[in-house]
C-alpha positions as CSV (number, residue, x, y, z in Angstrom):
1,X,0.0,0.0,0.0
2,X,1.2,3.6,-1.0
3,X,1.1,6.3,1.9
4,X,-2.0,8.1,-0.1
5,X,-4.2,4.7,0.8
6,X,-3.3,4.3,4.1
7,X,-4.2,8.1,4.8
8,X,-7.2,7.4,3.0
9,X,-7.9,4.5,5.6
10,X,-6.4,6.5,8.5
11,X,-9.1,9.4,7.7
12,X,-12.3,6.9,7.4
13,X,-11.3,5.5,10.7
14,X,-11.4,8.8,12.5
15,X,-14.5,9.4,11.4
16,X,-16.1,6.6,12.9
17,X,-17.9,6.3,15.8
18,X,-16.0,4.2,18.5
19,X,-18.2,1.3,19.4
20,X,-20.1,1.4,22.9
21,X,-18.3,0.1,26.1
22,X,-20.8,-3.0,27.5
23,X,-22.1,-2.0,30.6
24,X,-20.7,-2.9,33.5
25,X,-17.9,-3.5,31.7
26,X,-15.0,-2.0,34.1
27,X,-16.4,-4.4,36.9
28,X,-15.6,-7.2,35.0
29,X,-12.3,-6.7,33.9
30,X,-11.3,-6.0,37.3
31,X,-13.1,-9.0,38.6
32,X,-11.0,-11.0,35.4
33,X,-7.7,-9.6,36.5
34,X,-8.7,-10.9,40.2
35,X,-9.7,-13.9,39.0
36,X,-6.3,-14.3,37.0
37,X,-4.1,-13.1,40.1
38,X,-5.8,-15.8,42.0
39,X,-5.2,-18.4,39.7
40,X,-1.4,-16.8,39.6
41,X,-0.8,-17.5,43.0
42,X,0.9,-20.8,44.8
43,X,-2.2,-21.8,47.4
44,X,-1.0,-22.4,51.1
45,X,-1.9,-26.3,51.9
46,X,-5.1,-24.7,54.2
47,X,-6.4,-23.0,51.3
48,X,-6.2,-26.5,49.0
49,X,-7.8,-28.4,52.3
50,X,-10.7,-25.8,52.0
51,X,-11.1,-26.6,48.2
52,X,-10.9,-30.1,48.9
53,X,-13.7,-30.7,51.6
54,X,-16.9,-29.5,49.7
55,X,-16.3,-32.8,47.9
56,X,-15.0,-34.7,50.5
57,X,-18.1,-33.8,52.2
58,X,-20.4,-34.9,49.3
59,X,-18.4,-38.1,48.7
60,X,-19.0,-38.8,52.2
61,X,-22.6,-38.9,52.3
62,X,-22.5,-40.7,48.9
63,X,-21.1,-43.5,50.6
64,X,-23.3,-43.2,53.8
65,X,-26.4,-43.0,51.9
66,X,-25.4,-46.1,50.2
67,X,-24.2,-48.2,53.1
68,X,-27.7,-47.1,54.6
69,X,-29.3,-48.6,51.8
70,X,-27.6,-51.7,51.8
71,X,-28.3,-52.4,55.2
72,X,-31.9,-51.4,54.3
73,X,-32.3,-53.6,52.0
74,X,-30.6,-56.5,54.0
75,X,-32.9,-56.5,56.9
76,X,-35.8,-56.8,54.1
77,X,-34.0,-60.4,53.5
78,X,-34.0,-63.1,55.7
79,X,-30.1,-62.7,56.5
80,X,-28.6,-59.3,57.8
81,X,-25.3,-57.7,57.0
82,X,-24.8,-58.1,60.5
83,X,-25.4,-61.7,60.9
84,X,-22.7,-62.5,57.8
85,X,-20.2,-60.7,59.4
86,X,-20.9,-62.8,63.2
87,X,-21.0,-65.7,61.4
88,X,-17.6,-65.4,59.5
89,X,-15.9,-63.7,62.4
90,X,-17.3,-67.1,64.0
91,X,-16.0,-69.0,61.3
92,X,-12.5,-67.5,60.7
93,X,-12.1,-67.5,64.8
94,X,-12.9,-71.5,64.4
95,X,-11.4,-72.3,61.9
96,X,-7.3,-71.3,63.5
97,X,-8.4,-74.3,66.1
């Protein structure tokens, strides 16, 4: 391109209209830097633990929901959980003799 065009292109430009700024937008670039800082820095071993328990928490009552429904449905049976346990703590305890 010659230096005529590019003035040419210079001079359209300057006569448009800058585009509108969103709104809000100033609040989310700051909150984007933030987020980016955060991501930036090294987190203390407390700060991973406090990441970490939410699903430790929900794992948790995964597991004890389930183990509640398996003993649930074992006492609808004629055998409990509890009784195959005594009898192969009875067996195994036995069976050394």
């Amino acid at each position: 391109m010659n230096d005529s065009n590019i003035q040419k292109l210079l001079a359209a430009a300057r006569k448009e209209q800058a585009p509108e700024v969103p709104f809000n937008f100033e609040n989310s670039v700051v909150s984007a830097i933030r987020r980016d800082q955060r991501r930036s820095t090294p987190l203390s071993f407390f700060e991973q633990l406090n990441q970490l328990f939410p699903r430790l928490a929900a794992a948790a009552v995964v597991i004890i929901g389930l183990c509640i429904a398996t003993e649930f449905y074992f006492t609808q049976s004629e055998t409990t959980t509890t009784a195959d346990v005594q009898q192969a703590a009875e067996e195994w305890l036995f069976a050394s003799n």
